[in-house]
Backbone as CSV, one residue per row, in Angstrom:
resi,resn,N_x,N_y,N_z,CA_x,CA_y,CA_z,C_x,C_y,C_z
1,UNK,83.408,110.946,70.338,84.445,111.310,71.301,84.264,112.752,71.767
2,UNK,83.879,113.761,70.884,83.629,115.042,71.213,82.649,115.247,72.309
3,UNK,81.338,114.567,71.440,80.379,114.327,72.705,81.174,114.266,74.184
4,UNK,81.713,113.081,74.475,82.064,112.358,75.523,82.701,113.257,76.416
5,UNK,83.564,114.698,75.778,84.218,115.176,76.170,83.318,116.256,76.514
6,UNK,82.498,116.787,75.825,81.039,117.669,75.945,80.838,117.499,76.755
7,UNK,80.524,116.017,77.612,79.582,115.748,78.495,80.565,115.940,80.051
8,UNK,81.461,115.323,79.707,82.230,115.660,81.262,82.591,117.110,81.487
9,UNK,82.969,117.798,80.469,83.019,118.939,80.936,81.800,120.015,81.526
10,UNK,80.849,119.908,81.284,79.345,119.657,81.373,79.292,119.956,83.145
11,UNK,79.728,118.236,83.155,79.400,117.808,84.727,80.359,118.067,85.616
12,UNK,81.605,118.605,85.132,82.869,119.081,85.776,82.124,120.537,85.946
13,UNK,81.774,121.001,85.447,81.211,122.533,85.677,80.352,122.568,86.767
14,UNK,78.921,121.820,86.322,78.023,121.452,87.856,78.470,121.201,88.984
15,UNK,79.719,120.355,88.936,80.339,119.891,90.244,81.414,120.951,90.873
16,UNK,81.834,121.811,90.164,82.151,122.583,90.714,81.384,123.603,91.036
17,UNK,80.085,124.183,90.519,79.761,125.099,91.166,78.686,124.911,92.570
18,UNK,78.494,123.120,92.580,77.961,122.795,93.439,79.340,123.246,94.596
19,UNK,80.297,122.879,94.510,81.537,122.820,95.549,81.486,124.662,96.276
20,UNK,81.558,125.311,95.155,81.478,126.938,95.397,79.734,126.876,96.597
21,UNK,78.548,126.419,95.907,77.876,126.867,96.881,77.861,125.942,98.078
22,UNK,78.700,124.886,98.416,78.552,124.204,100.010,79.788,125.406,100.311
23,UNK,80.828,125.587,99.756,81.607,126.183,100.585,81.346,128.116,100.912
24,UNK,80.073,128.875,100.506,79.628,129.680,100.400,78.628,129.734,101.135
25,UNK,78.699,128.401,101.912,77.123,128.057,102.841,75.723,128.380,102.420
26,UNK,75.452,127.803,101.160,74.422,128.207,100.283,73.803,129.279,100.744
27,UNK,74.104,130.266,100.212,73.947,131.618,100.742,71.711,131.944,100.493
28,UNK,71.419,131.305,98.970,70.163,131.256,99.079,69.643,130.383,100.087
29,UNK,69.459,129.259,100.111,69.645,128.176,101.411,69.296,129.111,102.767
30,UNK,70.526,129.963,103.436,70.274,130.996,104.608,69.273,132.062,104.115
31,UNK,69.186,132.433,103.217,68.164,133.645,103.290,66.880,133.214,103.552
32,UNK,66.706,131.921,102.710,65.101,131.162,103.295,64.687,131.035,104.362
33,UNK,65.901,130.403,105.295,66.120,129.971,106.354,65.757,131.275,107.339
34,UNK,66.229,132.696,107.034,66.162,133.947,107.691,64.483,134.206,107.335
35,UNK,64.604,134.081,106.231,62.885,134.415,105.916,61.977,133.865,107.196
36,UNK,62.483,131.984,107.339,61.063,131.508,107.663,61.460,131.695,109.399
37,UNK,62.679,132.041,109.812,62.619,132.178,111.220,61.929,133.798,111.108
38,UNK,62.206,134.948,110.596,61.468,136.144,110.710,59.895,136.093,110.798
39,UNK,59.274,134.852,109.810,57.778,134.496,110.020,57.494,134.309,111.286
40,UNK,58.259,133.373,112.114,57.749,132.911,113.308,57.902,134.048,114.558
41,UNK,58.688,135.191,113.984,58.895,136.274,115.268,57.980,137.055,115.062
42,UNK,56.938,136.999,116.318,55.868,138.606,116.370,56.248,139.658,116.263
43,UNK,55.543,140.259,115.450,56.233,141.847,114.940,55.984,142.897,116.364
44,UNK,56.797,143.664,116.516,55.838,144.529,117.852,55.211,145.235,117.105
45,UNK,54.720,146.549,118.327,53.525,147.115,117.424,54.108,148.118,117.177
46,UNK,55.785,148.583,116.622,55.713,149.548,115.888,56.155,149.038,114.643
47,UNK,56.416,147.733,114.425,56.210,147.429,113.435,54.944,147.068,112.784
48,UNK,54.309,146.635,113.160,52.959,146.487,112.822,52.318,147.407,112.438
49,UNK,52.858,149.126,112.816,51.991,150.116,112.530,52.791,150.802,111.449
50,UNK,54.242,150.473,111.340,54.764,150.473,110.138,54.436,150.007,109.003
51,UNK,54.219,148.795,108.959,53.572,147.693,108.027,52.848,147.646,107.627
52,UNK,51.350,147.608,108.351,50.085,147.410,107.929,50.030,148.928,107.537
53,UNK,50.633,150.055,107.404,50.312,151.285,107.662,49.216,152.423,108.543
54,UNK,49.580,153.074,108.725,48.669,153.916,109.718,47.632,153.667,109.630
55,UNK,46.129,153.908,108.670,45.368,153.600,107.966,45.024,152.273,108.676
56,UNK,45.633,151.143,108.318,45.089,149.711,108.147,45.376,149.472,109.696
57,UNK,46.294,150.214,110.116,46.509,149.739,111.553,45.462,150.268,112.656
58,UNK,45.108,151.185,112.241,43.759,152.587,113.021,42.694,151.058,112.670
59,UNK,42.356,150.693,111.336,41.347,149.790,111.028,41.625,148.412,111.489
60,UNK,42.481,148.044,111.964,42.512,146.463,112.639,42.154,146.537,113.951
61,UNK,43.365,147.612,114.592,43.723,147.394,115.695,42.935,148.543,116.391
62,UNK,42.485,149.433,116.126,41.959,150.937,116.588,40.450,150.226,117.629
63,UNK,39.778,149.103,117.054,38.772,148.300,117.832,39.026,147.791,119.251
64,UNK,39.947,147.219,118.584,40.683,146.425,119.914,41.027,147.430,120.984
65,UNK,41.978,148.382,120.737,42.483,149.384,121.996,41.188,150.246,121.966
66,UNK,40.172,150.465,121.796,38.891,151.160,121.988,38.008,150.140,123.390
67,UNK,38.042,148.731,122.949,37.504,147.779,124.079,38.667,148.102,125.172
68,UNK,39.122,147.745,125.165,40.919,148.188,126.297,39.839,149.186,126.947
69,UNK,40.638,150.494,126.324,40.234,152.048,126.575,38.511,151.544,127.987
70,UNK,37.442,151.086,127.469,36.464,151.022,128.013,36.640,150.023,129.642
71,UNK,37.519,148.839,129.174,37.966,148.041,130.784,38.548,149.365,131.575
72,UNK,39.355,149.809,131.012,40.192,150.946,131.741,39.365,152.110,132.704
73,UNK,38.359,152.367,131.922,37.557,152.760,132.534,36.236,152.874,133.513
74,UNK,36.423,151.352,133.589,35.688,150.566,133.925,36.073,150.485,135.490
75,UNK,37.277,150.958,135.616,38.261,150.804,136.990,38.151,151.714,137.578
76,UNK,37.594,152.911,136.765,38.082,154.254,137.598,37.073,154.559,138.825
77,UNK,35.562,154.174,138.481,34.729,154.111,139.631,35.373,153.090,141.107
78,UNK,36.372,152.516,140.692,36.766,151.510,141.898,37.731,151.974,142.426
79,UNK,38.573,152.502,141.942,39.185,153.506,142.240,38.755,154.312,143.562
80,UNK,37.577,155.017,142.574,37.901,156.497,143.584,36.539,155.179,145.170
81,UNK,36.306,154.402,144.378,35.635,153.445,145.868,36.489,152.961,146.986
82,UNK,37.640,152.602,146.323,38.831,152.427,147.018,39.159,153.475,148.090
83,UNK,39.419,154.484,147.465,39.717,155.266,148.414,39.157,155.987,150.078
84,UNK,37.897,155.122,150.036,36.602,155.219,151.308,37.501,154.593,152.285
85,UNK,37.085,154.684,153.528,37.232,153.846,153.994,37.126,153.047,154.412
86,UNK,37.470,151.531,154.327,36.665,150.392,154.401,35.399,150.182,154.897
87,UNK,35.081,150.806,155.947,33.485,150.513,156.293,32.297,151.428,155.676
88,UNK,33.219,152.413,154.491,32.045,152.755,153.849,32.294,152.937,152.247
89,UNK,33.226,151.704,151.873,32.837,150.937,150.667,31.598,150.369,150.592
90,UNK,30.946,151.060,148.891,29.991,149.955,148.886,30.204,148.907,147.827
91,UNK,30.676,147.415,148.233,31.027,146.173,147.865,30.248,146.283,146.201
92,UNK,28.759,146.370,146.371,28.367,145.718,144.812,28.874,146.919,143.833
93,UNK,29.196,148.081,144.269,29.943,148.945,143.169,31.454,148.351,143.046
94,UNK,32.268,147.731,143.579,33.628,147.176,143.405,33.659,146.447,143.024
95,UNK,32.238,145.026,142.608,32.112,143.701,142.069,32.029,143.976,140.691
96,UNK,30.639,145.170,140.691,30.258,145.773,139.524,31.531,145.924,138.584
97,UNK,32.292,146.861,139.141,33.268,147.210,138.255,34.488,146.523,137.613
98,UNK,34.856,145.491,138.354,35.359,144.357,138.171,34.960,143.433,136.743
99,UNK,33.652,143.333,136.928,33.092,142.852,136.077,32.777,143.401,134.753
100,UNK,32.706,144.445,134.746,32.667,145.362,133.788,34.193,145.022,132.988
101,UNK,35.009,145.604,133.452,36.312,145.552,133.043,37.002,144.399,132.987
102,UNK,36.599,143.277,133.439,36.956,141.846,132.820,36.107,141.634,131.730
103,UNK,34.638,142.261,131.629,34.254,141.705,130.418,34.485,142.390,129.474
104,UNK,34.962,143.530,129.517,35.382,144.800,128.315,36.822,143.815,127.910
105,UNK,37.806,143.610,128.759,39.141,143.250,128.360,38.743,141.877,127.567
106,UNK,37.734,140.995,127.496,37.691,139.964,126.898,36.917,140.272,125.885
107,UNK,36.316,141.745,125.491,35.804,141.471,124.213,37.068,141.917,123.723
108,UNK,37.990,143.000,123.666,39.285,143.120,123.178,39.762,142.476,123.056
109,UNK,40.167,141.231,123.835,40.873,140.217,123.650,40.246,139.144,122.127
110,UNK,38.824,139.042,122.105,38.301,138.662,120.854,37.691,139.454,119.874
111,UNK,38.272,140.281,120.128,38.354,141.250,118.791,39.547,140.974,117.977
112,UNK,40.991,140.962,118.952,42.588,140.724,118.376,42.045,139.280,118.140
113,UNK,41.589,138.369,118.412,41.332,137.011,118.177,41.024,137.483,116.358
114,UNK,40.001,137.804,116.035,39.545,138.093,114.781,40.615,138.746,114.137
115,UNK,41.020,139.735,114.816,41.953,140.678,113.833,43.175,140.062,113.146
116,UNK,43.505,138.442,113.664,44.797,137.976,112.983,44.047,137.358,111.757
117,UNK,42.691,137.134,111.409,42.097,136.750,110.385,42.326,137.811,109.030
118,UNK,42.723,138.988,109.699,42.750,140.208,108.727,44.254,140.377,108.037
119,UNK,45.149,139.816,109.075,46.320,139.907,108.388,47.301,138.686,108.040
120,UNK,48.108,138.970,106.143,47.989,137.787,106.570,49.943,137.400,106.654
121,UNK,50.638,137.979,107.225,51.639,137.821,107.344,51.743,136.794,108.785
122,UNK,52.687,136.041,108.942,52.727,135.242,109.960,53.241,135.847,110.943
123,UNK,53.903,136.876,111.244,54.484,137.795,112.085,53.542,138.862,113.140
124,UNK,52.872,138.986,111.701,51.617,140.421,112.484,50.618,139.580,112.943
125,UNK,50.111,138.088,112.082,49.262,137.363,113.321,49.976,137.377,114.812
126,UNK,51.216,136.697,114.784,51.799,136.839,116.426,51.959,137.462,116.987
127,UNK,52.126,139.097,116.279,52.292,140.831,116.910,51.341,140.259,117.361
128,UNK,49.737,140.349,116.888,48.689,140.574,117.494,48.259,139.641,118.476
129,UNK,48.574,138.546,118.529,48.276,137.443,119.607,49.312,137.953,120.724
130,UNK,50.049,138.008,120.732,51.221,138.807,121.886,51.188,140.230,122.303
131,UNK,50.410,140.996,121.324,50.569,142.485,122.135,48.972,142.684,122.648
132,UNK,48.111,142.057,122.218,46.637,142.136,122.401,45.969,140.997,122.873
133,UNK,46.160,139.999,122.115,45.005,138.426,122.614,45.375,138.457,124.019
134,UNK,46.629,138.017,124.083,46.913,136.945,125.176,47.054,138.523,126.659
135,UNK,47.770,139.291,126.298,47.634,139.984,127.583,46.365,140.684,128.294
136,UNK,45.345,141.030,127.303,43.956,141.057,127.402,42.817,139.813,128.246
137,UNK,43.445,139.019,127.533,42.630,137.551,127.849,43.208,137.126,129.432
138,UNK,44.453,137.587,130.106,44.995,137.538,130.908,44.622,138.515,131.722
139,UNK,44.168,139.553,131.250,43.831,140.376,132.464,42.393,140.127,132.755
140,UNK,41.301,140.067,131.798,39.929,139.632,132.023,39.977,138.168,132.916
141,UNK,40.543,137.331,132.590,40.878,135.822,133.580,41.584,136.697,135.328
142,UNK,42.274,137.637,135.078,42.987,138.068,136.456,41.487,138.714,137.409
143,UNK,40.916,139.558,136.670,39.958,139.768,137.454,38.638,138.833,137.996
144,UNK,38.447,138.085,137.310,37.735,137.321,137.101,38.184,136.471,138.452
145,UNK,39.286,135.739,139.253,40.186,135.053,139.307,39.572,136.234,140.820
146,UNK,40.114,137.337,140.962,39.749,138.212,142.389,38.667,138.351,142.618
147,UNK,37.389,137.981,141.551,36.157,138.366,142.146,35.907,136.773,142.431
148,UNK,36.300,135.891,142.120,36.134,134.586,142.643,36.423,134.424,143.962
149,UNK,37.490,134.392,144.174,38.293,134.638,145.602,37.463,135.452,146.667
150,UNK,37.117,136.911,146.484,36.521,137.429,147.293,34.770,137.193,147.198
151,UNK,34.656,136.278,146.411,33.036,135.880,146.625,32.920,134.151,147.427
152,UNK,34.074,133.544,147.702,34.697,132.343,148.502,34.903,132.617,149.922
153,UNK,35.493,134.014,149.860,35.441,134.750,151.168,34.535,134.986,152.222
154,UNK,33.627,135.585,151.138,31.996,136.356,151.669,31.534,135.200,151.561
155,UNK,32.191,133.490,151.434,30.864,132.370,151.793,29.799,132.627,150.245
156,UNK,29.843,133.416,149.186,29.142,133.554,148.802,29.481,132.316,147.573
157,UNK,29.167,131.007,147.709,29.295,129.695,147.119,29.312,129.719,145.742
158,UNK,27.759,130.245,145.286,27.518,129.779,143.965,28.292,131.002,143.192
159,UNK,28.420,132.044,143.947,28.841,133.093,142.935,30.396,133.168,142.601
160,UNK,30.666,132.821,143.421,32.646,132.181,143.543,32.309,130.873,142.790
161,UNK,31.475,129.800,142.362,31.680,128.714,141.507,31.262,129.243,139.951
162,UNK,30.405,130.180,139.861,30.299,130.729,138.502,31.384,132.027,138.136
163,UNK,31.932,132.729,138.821,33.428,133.465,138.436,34.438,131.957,137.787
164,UNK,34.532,131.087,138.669,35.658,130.096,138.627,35.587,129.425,136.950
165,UNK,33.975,129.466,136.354,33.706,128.276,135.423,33.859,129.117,134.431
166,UNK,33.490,130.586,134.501,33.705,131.801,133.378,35.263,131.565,133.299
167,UNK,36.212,131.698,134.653,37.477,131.725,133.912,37.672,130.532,132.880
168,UNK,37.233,128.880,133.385,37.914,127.846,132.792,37.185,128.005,131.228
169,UNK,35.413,128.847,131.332,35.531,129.071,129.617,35.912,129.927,129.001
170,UNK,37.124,130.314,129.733,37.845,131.040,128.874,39.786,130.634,128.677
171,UNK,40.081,129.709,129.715,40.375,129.057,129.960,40.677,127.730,130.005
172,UNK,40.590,126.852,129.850,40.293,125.383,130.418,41.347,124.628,131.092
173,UNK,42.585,125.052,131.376,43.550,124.761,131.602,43.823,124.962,132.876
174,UNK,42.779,126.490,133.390,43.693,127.121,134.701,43.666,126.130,135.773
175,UNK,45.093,126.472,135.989,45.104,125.486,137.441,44.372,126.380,138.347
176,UNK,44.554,127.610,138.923,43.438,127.985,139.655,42.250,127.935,140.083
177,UNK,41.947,127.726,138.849,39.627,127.778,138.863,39.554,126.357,139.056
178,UNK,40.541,125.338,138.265,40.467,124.251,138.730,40.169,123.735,140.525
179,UNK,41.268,124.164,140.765,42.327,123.860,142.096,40.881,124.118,142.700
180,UNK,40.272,125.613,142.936,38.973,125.863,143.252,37.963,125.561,143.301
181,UNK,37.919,124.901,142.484,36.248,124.436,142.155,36.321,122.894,142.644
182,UNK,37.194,122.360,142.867,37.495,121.047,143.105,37.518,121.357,145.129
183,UNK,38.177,121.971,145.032,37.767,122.392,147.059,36.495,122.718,147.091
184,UNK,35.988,123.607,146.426,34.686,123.897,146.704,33.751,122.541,146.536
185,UNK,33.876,121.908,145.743,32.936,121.162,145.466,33.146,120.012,146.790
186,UNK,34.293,119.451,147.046,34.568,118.838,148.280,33.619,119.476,149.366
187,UNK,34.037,120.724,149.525,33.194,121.208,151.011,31.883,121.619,150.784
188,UNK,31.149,121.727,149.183,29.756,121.324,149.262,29.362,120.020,149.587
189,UNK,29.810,118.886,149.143,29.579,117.645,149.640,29.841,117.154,150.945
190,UNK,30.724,117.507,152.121,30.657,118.219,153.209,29.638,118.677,154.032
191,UNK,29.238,119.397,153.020,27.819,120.577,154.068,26.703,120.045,153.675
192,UNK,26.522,119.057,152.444,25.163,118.054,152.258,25.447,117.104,153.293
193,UNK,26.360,116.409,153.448,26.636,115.298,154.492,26.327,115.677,155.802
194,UNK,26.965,116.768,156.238,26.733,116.971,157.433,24.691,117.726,157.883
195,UNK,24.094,118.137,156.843,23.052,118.718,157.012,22.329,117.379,156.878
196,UNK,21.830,115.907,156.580,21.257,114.977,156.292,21.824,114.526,157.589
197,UNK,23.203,114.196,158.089,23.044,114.003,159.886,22.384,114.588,160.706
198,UNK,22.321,115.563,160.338,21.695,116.738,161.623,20.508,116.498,161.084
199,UNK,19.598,116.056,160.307,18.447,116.285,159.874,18.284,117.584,159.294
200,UNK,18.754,118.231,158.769,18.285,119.336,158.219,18.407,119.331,156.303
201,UNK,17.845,120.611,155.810,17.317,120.045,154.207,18.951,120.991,153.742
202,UNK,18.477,120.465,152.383,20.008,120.806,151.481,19.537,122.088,150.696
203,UNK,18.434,122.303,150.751,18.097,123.482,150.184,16.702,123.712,149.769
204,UNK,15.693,123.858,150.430,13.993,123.721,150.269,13.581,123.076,149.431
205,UNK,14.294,122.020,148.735,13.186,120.977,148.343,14.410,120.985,146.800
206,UNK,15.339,122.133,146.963,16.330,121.871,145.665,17.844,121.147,145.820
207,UNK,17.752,120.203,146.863,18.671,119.605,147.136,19.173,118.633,145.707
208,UNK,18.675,118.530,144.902,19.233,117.774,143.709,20.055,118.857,142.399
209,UNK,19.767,119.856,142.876,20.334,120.599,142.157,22.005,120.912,142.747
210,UNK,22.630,121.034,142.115,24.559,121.246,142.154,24.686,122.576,141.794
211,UNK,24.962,123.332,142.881,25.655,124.837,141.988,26.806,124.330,140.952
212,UNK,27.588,123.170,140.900,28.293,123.042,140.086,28.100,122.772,138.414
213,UNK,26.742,122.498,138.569,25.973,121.744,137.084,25.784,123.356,136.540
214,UNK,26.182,123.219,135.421,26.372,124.635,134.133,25.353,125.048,134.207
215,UNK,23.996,124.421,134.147,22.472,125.111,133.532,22.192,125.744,135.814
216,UNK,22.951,125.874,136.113,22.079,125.772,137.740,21.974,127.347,138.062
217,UNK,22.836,128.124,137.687,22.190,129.655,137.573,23.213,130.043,136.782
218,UNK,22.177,130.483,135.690,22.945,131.233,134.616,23.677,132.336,134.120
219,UNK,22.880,132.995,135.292,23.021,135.041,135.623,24.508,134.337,135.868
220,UNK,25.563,133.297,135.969,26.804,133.029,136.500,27.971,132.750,136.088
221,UNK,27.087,131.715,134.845,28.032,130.494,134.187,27.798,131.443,132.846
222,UNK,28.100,132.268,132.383,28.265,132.873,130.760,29.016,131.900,130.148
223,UNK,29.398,131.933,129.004,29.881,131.064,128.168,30.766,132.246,127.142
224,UNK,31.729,132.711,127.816,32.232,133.647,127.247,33.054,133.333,125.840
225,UNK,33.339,132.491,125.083,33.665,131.981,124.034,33.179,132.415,123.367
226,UNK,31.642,132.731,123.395,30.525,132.598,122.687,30.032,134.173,122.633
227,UNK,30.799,135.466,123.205,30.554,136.592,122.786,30.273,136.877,121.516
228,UNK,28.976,137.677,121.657,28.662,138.672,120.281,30.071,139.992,120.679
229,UNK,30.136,140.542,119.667,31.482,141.546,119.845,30.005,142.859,120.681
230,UNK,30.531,143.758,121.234,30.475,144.762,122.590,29.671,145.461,121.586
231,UNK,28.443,146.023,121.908,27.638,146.869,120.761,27.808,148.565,121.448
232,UNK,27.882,148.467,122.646,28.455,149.828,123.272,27.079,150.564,123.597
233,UNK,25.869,149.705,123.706,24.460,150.391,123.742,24.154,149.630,125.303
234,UNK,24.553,148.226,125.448,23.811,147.233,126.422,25.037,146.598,126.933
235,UNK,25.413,146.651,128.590,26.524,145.730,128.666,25.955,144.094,129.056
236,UNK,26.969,143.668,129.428,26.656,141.855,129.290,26.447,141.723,130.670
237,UNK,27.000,142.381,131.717,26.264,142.430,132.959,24.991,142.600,133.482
């Protein structure tokens, strides 16, 4: 009988302190809950430089804004080209530089790609995909994206279809390069059609070749995925 009485009082205890924590809104319960939503929020970067400390932050991130630093500068010759006046711009220094500084911003951009390998909080991976990957990777695709456009302009075909295919490998999604390359390719098939009416050739004897086919000039179609990181001796241009 003692037992018996042992035992309910026992489970009268459990059941009440279960009652205390629903009506306390399991207070451990919310802190987890705070924990795992704080995981999913990107830290900015003064937290990040809080965190990782000065030190570790100079060593993650100090790479990354060094590639930056070099696109940036990459602009300034276009700049002061800009300022000519139009008929005595010279064009391959404004392509040049373009290019330069889209490909500087995309090794930064895969540098922060690597650098969330270094940390391993779930927060400072997303700092770094949000203050570095993605706005980096966005500006190298933006330029990329104007030298397409103005090489569509100048009629200049294959070189506006290899800007377009660099963005989608970096990319694959853009509706832009898409949208583009899909007109273009229409009005190459177009200008084969209409040159075989008229009798005339599609291109001295390379009419089977597609500026659209990947291997068709390479100086075009990079495969930017596939960067070695920036050695700062040789650019990729």
């Amino acid at each position: 009988m003692d037992r018996t009485i042992h035992c309910l009082l026992i489970v009268a205890a459990v059941l009440m302190l279960a009652s205390l924590a629903v009506a306390a809104d399991v207070p451990w319960k919310k802190d987890n809950a705070d924990d795992a939503q704080q995981d999913t929020t990107p830290a900015t970067v003064a937290q990040l430089k809080t965190e990782l400390t000065e030190a570790r932050f100079d060593r993650i991130i100090g790479p990354i804004e060094a590639k930056a630093a070099l696109a940036e500068k990459a602009m300034e010759p276009y700049e002061k080209e800009m300022k000519q006046p139009p008929d005595k711009r010279r064009q391959d220094v404004l392509v040049a530089c373009k290019e330069r500084s889209a490909q500087m911003y995309m090794a930064a951009a895969l540098a922060a790609k690597r650098a969330q390998g270094l940390v391993q909080k779930k927060s400072h991976q997303l700092g770094i995909r949000k203050h570095y990957e993605e706005p980096y990777t966005k500006k190298a695709v933006d330029l990329l994206l104007d030298l397409a456009g103005d090489a569509r302009s100048d009629r200049k075909m294959m070189q506006s279809v290899g800007y377009y295919k660099n963005v989608l490998a970096i990319d694959p999604d853009n509706h832009q390069a898409r949208t583009a390359l899909k007109d273009l390719q229409e009005q190459y098939r177009q200008a084969m059609q209409d040159r075989k009416k008229g009798g005339g050739s599609a291109g001295g004897g390379n009419s089977d070749k597609n500026p659209w086919d990947w291997d068709y000039d390479s100086d075009h179609n990079r495969d930017w995925g596939n960067w070695r990181e920036y050695s700062g001796t040789k650019g990729l241009w």
